[in-house]
C-alpha positions as CSV (number, residue, x, y, z in Angstrom):
1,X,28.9,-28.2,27.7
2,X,29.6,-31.5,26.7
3,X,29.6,-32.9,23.1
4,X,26.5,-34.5,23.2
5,X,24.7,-32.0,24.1
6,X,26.1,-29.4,21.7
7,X,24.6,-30.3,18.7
8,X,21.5,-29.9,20.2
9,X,21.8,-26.3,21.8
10,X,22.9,-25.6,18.2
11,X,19.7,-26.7,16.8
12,X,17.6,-24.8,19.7
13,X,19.5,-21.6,18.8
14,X,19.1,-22.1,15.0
15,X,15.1,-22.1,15.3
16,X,14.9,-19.5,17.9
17,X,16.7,-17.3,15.1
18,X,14.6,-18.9,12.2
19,X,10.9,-17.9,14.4
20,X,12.5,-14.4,15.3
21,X,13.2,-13.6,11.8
22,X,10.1,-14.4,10.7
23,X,8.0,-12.9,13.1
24,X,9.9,-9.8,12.0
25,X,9.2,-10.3,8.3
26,X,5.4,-10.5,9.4
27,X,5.4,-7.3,10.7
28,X,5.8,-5.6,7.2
29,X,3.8,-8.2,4.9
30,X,2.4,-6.2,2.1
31,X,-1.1,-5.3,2.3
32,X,-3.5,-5.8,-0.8
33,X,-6.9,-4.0,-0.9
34,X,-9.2,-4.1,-3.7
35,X,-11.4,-1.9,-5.4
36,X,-14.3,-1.5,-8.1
37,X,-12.8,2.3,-9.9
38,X,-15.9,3.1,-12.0
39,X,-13.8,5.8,-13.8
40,X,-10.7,6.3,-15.7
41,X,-7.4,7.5,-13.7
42,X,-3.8,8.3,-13.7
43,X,-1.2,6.8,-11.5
44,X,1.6,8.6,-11.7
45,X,2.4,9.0,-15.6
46,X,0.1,6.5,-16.9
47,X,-4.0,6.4,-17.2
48,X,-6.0,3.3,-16.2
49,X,-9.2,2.7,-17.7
50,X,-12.1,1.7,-15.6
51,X,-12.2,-1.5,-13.9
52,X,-11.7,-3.8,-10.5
53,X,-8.0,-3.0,-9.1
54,X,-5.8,-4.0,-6.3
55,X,-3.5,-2.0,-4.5
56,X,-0.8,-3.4,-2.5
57,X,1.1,-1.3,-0.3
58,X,4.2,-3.6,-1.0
59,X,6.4,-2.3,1.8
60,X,3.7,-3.2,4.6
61,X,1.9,-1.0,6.6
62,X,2.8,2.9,6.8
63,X,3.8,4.2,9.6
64,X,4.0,7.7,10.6
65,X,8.1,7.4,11.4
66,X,8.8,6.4,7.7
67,X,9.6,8.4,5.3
68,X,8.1,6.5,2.4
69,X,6.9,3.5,1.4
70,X,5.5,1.3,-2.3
71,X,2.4,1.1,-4.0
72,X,1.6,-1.3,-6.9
73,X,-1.9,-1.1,-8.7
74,X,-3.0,-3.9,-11.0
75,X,-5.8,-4.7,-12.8
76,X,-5.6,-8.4,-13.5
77,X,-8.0,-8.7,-16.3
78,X,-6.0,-6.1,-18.7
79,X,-2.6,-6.8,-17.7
80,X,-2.0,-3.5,-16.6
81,X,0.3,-2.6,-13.7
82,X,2.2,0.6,-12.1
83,X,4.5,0.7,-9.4
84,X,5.1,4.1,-7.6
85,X,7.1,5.6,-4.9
86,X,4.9,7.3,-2.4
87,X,5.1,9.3,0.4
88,X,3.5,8.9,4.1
89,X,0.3,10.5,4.4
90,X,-0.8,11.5,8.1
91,X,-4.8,12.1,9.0
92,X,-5.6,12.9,12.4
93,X,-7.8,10.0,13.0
94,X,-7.6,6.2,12.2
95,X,-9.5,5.2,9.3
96,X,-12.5,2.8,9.9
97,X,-12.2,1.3,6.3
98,X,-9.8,1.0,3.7
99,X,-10.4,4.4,1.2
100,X,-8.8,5.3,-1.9
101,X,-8.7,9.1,-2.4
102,X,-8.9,10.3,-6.0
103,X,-8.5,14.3,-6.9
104,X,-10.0,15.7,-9.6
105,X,-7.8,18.4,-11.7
106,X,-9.6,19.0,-15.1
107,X,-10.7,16.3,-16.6
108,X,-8.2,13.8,-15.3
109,X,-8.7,12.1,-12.0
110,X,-5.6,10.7,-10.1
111,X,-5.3,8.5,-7.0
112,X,-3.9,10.7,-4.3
113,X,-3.7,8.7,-1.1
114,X,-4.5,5.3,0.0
115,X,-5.6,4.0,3.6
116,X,-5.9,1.0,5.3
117,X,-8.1,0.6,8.2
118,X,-7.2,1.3,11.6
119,X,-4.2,3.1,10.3
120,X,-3.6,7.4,10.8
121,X,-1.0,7.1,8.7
122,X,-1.7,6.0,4.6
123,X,0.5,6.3,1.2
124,X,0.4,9.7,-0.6
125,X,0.7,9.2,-4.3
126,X,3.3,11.7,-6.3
127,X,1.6,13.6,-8.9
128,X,3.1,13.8,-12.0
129,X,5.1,17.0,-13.4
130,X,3.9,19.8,-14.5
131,X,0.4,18.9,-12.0
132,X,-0.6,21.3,-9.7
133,X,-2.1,20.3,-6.2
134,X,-5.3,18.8,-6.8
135,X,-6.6,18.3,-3.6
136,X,-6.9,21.8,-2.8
137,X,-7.9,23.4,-6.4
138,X,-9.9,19.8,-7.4
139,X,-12.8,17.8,-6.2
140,X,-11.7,14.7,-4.0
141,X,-13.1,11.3,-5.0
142,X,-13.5,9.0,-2.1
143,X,-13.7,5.0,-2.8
144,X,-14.2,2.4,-0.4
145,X,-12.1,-0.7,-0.8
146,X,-11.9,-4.2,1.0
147,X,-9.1,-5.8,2.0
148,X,-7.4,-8.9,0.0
149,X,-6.9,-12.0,1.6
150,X,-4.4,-14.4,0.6
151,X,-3.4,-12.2,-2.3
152,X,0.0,-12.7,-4.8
C-alpha cells in the first residue's frame, strides 16, 4: 500500500467501525410508552398518585434470552420518578399493543409487567417485600399505552 493511499484506507476503516457501532447501539435504544393511570399505584416501594406516565424500558427491548432488564416511570408534571430492576416476563403470544399490567392485592394496586407490541417477551416488575403474589390471589388491571416518539 503506498503512502498516499494509506491515509485514506484509514479513514474508510474508521467510518465502517463508527456505522457498525452505531447500528449496534440502535438495536437496544430504550423504548418509551405512555400512559393515562387513572388510579393510584406502587412501583416497587413507592406509591404514585394518579396521572399521565411514561415508562421507558431503558435497556431496550426485552428479549426472552436476557435475564433482566430496566424500567423507569415518570410523571413529568409532579416530578416524580422510579427506577427498578425487573425481570423478563415471557407470554406465549406477541402482544398487539403496548399494555401495562397492574395487580390488585388489598387496596394497593402495583404495576406488574409491561409490554411492548410485537414483543412475547415484556419486563416483570419486583414486588416489594413482605408482598405476596398478586397476580394469582389479586385482580389484574390491564392499561393500554401508546408508544413515545422522540422521547428524552
Amino acid at each position: 500500500m503506498t503512502r498516499k493511499a494509506l491515509p485514506q484506507f484509514i479513514l474508510l476503516i474508521t467510518l465502517i467501525a463508527i456505522t457498525a457501532g452505531a447500528a449496534i447501539a440502535q438495536t437496544h435504544r430504550k423504548v418509551t410508552l405512555e400512559a393515562q393511570v387513572p388510579f393510584e399505584f406502587v412501583v416497587g416501594n413507592r406509591a404514585f398518585p394518579a396521572g399521565t406516565y411514561v415508562f421507558e424500558m431503558a435497556t431496550g427491548t426485552p428479549r426472552l434470552t436476557e435475564q433482566a432488564g430496566v424500567l423507569v416511570v415518570r410523571n413529568h408534571e409532579r416530578k416524580l420518578y422510579a427506577a427498578v430492576a425487573a425481570d423478563i416476563a415471557a407470554d406465549a403470544n406477541a402482544h398487539v399493543k403496548p399494555r401495562l399490567v397492574f395487580a390488585r392485592n388489598g387496596d394497593r394496586v402495583y404495576l406488574s409487567k409491561v409490554w411492548r407490541q410485537g414483543n412475547a417477551a415484556g419486563l416483570s416488575v419486583p414486588l416489594a417485600p413482605g408482598i405476596a403474589s398478586t397476580e394469582q390471589e389479586g385482580e389484574l388491571i390491564m392499561l393500554d399505552a401508546s408508544v413515545v416518539t422522540g422521547a428524552i
